[in-house]
C-alpha positions as CSV (number, residue, x, y, z in Angstrom):
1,X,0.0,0.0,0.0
2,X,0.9,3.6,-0.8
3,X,2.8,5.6,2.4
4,X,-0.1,7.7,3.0
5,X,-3.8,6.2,2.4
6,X,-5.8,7.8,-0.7
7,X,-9.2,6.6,0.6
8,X,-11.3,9.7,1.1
9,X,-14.4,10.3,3.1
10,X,-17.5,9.9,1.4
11,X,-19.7,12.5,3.7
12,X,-17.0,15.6,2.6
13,X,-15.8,14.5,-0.9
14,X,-17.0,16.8,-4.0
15,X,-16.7,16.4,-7.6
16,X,-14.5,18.9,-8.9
17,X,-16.0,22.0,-9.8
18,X,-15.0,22.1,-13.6
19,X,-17.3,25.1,-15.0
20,X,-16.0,26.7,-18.3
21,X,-14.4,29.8,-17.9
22,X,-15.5,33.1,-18.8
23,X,-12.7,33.7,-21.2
24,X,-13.7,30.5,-23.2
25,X,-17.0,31.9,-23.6
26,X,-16.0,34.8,-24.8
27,X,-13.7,33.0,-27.2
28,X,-16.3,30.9,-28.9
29,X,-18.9,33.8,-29.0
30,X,-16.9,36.1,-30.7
31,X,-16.3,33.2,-33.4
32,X,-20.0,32.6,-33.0
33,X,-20.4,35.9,-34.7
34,X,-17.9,36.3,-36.6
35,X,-19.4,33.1,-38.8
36,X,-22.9,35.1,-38.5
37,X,-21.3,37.6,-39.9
38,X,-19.0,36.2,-42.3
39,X,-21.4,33.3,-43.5
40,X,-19.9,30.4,-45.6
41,X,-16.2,31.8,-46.1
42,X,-15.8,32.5,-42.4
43,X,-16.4,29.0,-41.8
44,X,-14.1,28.1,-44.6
45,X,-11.1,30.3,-43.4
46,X,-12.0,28.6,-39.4
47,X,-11.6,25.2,-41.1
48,X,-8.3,26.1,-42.1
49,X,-7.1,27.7,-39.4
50,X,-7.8,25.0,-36.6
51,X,-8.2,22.0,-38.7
52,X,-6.5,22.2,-41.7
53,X,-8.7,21.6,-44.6
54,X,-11.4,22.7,-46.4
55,X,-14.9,21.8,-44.9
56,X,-16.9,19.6,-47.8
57,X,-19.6,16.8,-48.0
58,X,-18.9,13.5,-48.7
59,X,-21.5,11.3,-50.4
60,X,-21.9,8.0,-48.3
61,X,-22.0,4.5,-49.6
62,X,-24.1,2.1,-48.4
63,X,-22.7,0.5,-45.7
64,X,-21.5,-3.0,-46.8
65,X,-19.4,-1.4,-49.2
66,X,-17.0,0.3,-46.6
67,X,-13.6,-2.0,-46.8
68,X,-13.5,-2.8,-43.0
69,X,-12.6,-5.7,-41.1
70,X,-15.7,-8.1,-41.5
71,X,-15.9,-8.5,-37.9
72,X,-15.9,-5.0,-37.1
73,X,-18.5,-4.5,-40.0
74,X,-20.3,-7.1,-38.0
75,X,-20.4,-5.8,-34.8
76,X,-21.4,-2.1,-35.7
77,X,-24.1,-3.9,-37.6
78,X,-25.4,-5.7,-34.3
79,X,-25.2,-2.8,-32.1
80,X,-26.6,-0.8,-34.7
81,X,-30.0,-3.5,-34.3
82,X,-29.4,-3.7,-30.3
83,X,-29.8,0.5,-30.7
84,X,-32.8,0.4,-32.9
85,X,-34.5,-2.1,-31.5
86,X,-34.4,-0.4,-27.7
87,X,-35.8,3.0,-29.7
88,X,-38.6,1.7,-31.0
89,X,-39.2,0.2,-27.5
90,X,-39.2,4.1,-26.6
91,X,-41.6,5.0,-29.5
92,X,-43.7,2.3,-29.2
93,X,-44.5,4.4,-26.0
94,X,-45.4,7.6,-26.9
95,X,-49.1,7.3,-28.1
96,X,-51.1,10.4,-28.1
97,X,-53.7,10.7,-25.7
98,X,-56.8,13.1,-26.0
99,X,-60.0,13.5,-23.7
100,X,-63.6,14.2,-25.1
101,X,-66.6,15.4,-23.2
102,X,-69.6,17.7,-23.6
103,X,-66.8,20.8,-23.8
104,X,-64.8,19.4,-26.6
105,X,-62.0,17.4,-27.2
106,X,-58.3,18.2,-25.9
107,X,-55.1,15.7,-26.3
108,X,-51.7,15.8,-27.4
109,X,-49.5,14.3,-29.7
110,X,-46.0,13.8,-30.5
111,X,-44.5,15.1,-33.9
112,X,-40.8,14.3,-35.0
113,X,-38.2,17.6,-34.9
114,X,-37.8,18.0,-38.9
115,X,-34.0,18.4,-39.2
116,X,-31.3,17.3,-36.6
117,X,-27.8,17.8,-36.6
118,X,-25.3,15.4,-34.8
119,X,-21.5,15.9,-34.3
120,X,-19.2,13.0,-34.6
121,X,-16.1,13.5,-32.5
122,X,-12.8,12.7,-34.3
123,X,-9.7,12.6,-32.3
124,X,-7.0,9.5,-32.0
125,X,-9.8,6.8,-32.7
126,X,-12.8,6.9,-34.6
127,X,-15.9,7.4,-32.5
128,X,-18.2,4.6,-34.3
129,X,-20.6,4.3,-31.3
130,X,-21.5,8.3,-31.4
131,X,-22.8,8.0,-34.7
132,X,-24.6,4.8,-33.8
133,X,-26.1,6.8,-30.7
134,X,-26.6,10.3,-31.8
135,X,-28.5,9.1,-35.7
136,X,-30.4,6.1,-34.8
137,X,-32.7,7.7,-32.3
138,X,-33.3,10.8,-34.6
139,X,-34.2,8.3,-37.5
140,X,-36.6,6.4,-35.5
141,X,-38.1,9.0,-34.0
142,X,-39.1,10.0,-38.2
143,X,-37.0,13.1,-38.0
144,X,-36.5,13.8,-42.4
145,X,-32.8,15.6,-42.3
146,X,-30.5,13.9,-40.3
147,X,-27.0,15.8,-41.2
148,X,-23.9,14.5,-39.5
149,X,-20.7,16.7,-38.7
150,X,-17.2,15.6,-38.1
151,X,-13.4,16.5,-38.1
152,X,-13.0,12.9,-39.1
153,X,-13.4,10.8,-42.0
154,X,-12.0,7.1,-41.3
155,X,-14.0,4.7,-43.1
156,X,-15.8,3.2,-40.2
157,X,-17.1,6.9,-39.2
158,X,-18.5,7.0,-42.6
159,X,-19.9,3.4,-42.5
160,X,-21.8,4.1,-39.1
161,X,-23.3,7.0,-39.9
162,X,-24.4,5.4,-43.6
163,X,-26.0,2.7,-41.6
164,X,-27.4,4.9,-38.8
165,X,-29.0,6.8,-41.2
166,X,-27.6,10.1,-41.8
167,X,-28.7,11.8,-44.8
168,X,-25.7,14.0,-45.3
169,X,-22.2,13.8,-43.5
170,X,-19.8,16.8,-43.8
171,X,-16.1,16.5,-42.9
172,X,-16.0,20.2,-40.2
173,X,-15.1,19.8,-36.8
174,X,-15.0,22.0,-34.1
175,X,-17.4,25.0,-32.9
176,X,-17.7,26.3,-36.4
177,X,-19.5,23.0,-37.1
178,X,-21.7,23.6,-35.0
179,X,-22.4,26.7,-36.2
180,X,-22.9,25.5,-39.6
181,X,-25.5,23.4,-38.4
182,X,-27.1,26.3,-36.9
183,X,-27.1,28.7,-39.3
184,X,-26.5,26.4,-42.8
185,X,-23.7,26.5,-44.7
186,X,-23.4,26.0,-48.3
187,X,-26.2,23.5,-49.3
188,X,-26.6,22.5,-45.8
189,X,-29.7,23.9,-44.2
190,X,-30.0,24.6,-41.1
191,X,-30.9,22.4,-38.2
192,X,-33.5,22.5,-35.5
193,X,-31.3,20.2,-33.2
194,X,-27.6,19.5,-32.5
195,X,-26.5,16.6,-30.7
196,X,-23.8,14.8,-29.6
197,X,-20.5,15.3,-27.5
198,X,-17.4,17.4,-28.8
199,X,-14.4,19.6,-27.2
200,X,-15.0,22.5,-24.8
201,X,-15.7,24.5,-28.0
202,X,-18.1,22.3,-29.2
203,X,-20.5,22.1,-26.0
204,X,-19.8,26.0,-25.6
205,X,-21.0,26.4,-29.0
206,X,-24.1,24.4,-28.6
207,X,-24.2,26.6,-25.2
208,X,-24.2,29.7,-27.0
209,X,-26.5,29.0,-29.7
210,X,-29.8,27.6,-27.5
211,X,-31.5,30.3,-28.3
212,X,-31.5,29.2,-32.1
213,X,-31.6,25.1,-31.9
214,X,-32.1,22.7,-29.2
215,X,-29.1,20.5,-27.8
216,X,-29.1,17.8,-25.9
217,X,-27.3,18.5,-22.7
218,X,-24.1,20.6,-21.9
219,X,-21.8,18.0,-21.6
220,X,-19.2,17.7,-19.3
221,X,-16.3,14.9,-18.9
222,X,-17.5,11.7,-18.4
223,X,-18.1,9.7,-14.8
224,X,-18.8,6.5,-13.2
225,X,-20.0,5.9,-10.0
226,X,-19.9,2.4,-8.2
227,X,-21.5,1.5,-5.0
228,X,-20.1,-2.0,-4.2
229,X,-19.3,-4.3,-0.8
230,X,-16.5,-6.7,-0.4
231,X,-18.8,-9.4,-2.2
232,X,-17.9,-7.4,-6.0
233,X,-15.3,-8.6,-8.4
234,X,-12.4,-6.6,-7.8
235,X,-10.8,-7.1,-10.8
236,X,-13.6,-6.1,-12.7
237,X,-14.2,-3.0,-10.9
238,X,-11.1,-2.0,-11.3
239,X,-11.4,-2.3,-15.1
240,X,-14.6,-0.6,-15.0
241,X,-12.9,2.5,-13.6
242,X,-9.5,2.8,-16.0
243,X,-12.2,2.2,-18.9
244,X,-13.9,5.1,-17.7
245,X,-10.8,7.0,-16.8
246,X,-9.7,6.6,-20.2
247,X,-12.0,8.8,-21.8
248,X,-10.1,12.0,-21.3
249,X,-7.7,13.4,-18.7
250,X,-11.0,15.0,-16.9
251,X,-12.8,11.6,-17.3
252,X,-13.5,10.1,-13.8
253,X,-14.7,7.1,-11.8
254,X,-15.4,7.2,-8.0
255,X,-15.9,4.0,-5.9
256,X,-17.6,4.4,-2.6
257,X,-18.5,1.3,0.0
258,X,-18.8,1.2,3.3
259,X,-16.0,-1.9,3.5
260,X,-12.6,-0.2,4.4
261,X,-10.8,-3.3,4.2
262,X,-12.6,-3.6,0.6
263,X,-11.4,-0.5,-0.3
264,X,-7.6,-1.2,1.1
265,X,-8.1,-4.2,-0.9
266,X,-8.4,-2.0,-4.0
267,X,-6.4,0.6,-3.0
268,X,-3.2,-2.3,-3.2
269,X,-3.7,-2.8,-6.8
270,X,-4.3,0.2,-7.9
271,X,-0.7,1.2,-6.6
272,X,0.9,-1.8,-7.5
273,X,0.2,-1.0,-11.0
274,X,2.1,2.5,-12.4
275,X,-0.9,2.8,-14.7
276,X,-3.4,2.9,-12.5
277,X,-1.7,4.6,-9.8
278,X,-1.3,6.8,-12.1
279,X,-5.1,7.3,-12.5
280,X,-5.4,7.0,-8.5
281,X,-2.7,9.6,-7.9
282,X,-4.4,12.4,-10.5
283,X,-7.6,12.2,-8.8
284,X,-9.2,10.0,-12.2
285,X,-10.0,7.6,-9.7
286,X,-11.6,8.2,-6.4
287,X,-11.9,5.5,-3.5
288,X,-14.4,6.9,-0.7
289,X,-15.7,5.5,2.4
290,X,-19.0,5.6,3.4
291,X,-20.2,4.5,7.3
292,X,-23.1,2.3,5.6
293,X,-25.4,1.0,2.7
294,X,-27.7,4.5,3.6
295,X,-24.7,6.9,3.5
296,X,-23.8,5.1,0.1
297,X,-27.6,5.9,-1.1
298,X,-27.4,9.1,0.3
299,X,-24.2,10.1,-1.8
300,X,-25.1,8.7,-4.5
301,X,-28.9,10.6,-4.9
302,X,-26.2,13.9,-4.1
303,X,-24.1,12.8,-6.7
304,X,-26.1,12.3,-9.5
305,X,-23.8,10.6,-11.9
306,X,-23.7,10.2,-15.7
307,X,-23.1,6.3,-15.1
308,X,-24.3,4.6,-11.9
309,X,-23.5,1.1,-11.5
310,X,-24.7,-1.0,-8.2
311,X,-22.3,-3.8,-7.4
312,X,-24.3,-4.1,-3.9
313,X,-26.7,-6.9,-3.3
314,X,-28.2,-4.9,-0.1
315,X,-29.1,-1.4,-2.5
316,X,-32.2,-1.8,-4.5
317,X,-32.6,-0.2,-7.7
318,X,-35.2,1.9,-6.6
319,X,-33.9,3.5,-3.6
320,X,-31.2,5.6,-6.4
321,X,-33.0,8.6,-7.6
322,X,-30.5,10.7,-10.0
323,X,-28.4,9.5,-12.4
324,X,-28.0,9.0,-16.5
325,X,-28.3,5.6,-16.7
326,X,-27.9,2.7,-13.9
327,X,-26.3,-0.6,-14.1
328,X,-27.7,-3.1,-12.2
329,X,-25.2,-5.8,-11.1
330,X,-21.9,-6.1,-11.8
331,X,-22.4,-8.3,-15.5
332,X,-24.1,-4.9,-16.5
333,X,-20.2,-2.9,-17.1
334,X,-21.1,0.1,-18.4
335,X,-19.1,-0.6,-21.5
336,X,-22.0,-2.5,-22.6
337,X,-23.5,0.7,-22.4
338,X,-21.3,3.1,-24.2
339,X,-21.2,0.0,-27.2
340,X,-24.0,-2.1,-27.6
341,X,-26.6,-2.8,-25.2
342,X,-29.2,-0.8,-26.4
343,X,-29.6,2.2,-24.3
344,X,-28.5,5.9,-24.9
345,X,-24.9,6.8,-24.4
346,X,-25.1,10.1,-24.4
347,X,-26.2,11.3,-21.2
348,X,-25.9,14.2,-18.5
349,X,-22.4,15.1,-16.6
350,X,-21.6,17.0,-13.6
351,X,-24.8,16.2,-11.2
352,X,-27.3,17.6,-14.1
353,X,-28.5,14.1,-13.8
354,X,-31.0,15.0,-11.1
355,X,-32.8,17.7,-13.3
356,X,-32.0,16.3,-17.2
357,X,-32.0,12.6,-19.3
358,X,-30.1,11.3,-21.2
359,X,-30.8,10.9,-25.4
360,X,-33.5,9.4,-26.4
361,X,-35.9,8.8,-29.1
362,X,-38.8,11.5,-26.9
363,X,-35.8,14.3,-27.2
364,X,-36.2,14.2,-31.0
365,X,-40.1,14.8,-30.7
366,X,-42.1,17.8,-29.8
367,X,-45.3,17.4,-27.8
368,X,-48.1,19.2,-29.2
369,X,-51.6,19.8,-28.0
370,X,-54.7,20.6,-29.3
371,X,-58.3,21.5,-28.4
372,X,-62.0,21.7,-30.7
373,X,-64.6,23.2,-28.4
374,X,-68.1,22.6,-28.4
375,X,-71.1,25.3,-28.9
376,X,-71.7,24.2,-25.3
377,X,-68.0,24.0,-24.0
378,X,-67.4,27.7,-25.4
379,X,-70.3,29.0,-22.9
380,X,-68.9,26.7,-20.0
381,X,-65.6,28.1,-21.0
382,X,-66.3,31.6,-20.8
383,X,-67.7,31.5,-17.7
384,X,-64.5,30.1,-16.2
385,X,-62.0,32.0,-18.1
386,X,-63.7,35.6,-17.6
387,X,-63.3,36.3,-13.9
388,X,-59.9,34.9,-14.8
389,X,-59.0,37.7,-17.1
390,X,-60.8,40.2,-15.2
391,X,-58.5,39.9,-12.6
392,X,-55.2,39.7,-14.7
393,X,-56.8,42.9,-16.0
394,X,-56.4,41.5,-19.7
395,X,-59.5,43.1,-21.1
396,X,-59.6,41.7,-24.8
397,X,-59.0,38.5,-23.3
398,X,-61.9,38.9,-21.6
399,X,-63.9,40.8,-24.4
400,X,-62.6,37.6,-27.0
401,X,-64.5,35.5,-24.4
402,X,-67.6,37.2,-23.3
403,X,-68.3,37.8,-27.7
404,X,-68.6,34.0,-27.6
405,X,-71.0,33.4,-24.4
């Protein structure tokens, strides 16, 4: 074991408070405007400057005919199905609903976002998954444009996104993608909707620009929580947490139990190994004890954290209120999650969890409702609404009323 301990309490542990700065804003706005301003060549000469090359679209081939290793075609191919088929599970459940009586008839109904935008991350490896998550859900939800964005164009980008369904894919990175989306660019129209994860630029972009299109959530680095006792597989835990970790140098993965000799346990091979101590030292990994199984609960519900698995027979599933998405038991690694086993990747960071979701097939739809009133219901009406807009002192409200009494 390590000289001095790195086990933390649970009861006065924070996450690190990892708000963008000011300046950044400021940064990204004023490019913001500069490509309002400038349109199309603004965008080109932004291309060039931080990326290199000149933003274009690329036609897509169907997918099969991308020259990638037949098992990786394979598997892209199976999550792609494992995606779909948990989307449609979503749709299946959003039926409009209406009520009728002697008033009239009122209901809602759900009605697909015309044109989405999703960025693709590039970066050392290709992203397949993203595409897989951010275009699958927009297609079954029956959204028409579907246009995806990235600073990369390996093949098995372009094969996911072909099978996901995108109906264009431009190779532009970076916040002036983003802003391309928003504002069109070239024969790209613009977008109601931008999705997916990117660089602080990106999610500052998508920040900036909500009063134009939705977004999905402000993303920050990725987490994992565990709750676990001394019954969990270390050795799988400890994978869990360096897969995590891995993500980016502000990824992180906390561990809390209530077991200090557990944790010790851990705490040994994590410093035995100079990766992973590595990860330990830096903070990327976070051991905390907690007095019991309710202080565990208790942190976690505080916490709120993008990935939540339970590696503790005595926690139900029920008594964890916040979180992106939960893994239940420890088969369930959330790697299965960010690949292949059906639910959303993409889901909210830094404690948002208790007040946002993660992406799914309802954040592609709007909710619309409607109402036909009756001769009678316009009477009833009117004599409810009236004293209402009396006292609100709205008089045509009350006059556009009282005419139909």
């Amino acid at each position: 074991m390590a000289d001095k301990s790195l086990i933390q309490c649970a009861s006065n542990w924070k996450r690190p408070n990892l708000t963008q700065s000011p300046e950044l804003f400021q940064q990204v706005a004023k490019l913001l405007k500069e490509i309002e301003t400038g349109g199309d060549l603004a965008i080109d000469n932004l291309s060039k400057r931080f990326d290199g090359y000149q933003p274009r679209k690329i036609t897509l081939k169907p997918y099969r005919e991308y020259e990638l290793e037949p098992q990786l075609l394979n598997s892209i191919e199976q999550a792609a199905q494992r995606i779909e088929a948990f989307c449609q599970l979503q749709k299946d459940s959003l039926q409009p609903q209406q009520i009728e009586e002697d008033s009239g008839v009122f209901g809602f109904q759900y009605s697909p976002i015309e044109a989405i935008g999703a960025y693709i991350p590039g970066g050392r490896f290709p992203l397949i998954s993203t595409a897989l998550m951010t275009l699958i859900p927009a297609r079954v939800a029956g959204c028409e444009r579907r246009v995806a964005c990235s600073p990369s164009v390996h093949p098995a980008i372009l094969a996911a996104a072909s099978l996901a369904g995108a109906t264009e894919f431009w190779h532009i990175g970076g916040a002036q993608a983003v802003a391309a989306m928003a504002y069109g660019y070239q024969t790209m129209l613009p977008v109601q909707m931008v999705v997916g994860p990117g660089n602080q630029y990106v999610n500052v972009a998508k920040q900036l620009l909500q009063s134009r299109i939705k977004i999905d959530v402000a993303a920050g680095p990725s987490e994992l929580l565990i709750l676990a006792n001394s019954q969990a597989n270390q050795e799988w835990l400890i994978a869990d947490m360096a897969a995590q970790a891995e993500h980016d140098p502000q990824a992180q993965s906390v561990l809390v139990s209530d077991d200090v000799e557990f944790l010790q346990a851990i705490e040994q091979q994590l410093v035995a190994d100079d990766e992973l101590n590595t990860l330990l030292q830096s903070e990327q990994i976070v051991l905390l004890q907690a007095n019991d199984s309710e202080a565990m609960i208790r942190f976690s519900n505080r916490y709120a954290p993008e990935h939540l698995l339970l590696a503790d027979e005595r926690i139900s599933a029920e008594s964890l209120k916040h979180y992106g998405s939960l893994f239940i038991g420890q088969n369930s690694a959330v790697a299965f999650g960010d690949y292949c086993a059906g639910p959303n990747h993409t889901l909210p960071t830094m404690g948002s969890a208790n007040r946002s979701s993660g992406l799914c097939v309802q954040s592609f739809m709007n909710i619309q409702s409607y109402q036909q009133i009756t001769d009678q219901g316009r009477r009833q009406l009117a004599e409810i609404g009236r004293p209402l807009a009396e006292a609100e002192q709205l008089v045509w409200h009350e006059r556009s009323m009282q005419v139909r009494s």
